[in-house]
C-alpha positions in Angstrom: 0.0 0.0 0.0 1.4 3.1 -1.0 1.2 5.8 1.8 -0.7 9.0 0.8 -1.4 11.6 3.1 -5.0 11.5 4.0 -7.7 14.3 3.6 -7.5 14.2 7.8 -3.7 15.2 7.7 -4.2 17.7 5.0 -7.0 19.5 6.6 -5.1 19.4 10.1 -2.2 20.4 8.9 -4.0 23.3 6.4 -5.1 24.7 9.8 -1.5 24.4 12.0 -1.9 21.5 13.7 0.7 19.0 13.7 -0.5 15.5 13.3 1.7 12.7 12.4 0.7 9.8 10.1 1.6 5.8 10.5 0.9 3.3 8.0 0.0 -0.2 9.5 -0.8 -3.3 7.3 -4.1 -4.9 7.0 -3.2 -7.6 5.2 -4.4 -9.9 8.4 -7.8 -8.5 8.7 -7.0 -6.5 12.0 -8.3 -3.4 12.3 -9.8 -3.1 15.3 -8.5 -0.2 17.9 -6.1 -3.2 20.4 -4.7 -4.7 17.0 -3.8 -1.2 15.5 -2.0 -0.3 18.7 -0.2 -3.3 18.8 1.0 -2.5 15.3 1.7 0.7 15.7 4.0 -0.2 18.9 1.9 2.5 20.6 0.1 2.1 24.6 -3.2 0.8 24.4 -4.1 3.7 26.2 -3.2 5.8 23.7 -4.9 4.4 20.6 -8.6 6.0 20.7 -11.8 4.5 18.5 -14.3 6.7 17.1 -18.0 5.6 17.5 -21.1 7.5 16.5 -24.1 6.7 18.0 -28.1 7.7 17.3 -30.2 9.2 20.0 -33.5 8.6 21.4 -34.2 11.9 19.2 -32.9 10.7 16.0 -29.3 13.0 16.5 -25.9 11.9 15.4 -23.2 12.1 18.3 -19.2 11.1 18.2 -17.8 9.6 20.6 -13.4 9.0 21.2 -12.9 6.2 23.2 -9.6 4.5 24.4 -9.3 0.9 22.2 -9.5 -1.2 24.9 -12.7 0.3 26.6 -16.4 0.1 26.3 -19.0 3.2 25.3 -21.2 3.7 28.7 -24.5 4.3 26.6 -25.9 5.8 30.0 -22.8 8.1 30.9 -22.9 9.2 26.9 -26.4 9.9 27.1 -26.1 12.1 29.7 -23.0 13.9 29.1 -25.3 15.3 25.5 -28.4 15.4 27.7 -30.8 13.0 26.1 -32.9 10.1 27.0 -30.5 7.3 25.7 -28.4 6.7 22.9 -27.2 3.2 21.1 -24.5 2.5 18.8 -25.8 3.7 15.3 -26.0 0.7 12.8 -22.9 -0.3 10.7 -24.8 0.1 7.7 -26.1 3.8 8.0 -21.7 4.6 8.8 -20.5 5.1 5.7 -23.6 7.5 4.2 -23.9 9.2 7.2 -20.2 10.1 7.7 -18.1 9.5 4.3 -16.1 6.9 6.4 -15.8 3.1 6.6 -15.7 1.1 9.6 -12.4 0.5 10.6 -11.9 4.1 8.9 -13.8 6.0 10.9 -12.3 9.5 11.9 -13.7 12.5 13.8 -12.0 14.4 11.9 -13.5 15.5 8.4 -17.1 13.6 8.4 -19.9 14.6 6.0 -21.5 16.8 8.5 -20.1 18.4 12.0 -21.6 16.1 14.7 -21.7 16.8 18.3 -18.2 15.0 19.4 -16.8 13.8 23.2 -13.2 12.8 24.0 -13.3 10.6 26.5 -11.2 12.6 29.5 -8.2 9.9 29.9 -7.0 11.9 27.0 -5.8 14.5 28.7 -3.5 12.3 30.2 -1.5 12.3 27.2 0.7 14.3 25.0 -0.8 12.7 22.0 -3.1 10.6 21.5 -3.5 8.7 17.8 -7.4 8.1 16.0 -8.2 7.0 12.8 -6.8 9.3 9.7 -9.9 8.8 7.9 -8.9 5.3 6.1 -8.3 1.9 7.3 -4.3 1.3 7.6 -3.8 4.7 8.6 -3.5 6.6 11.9 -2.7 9.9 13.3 -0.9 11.0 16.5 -2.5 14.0 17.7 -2.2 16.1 20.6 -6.0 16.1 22.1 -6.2 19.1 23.3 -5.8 20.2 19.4 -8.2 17.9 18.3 -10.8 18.4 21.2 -10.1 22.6 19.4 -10.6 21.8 15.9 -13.3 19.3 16.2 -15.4 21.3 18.8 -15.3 18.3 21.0 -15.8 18.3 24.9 -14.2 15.8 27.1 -16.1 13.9 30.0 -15.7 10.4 31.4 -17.8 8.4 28.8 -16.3 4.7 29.2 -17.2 1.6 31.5 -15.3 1.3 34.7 -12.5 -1.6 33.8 -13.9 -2.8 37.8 -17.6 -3.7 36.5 
């Protein structure tokens, strides 16, 4: 695979923020958020996932979570004040927000969408999400991308102790 810099990194970096691009291969069918760490050589801590969900009102939210942990569907429901939310289906991803699963970025979808960093985060000088592709990731600082994507940050994962 030949690596081109994605729409994400362009758009990031056409705006001054320094984001970094690695390449991983695909080849084994792993693409989920713990294998993509792994290859990278990064903390699984580090490596964030990008879920959108669909509320009890029919909205689209975004949710950055570390790889390794769960979306609380209550916690996220109440950090964006509704009723409930579930994980929107993987069908309605692509039309909805231009990305693939396994691709999915919250940087550059279709439309702006409500977004939440999960707070761990902060912990971190970087943190690295999807570039918008499958077999590509960015290392970001997230206080940069929390900035450019309008995002919040608030504890939205499942205790690892439940």
């Amino acid at each position: 695979m030949k690596n081109v810099r994605t729409n994400v990194a362009r758009s990031l970096e056409a705006a001054g923020i320094v984001c970094i691009e690695h390449h991983y291969d695909t080849s084994d069918g792993a693409i989920d958020a713990v294998s993509v760490a792994r290859k990278l050589g990064e903390p699984v801590e580090q490596v964030f996932k990008t879920l959108v969900t669909v509320s009890n009102k029919l909205d689209h939210f975004v949710f950055v979570i570390p790889a390794a942990d769960e979306l609380d569907l209550k916690k996220a429901a109440k950090t964006v004040a509704r009723k409930s939310i579930e994980m929107l289906p993987l069908k309605q991803l692509l039309p909805l927000t231009g990305y693939v699963h396994g691709g999915c970025s919250p940087v550059g979808m279709k439309k702006k969408f409500p977004t939440v960093i999960d707070e761990t985060a902060q912990l971190f000088d970087y943190i690295c999400v999807s570039a918008g592709c499958v077999g590509c990731n960015i290392a970001i600082n997230p206080e940069k991308l929390a900035e450019y994507v309008d995002a919040e940050f608030a504890d939205v994962t499942k205790s690892q102790s439940t």
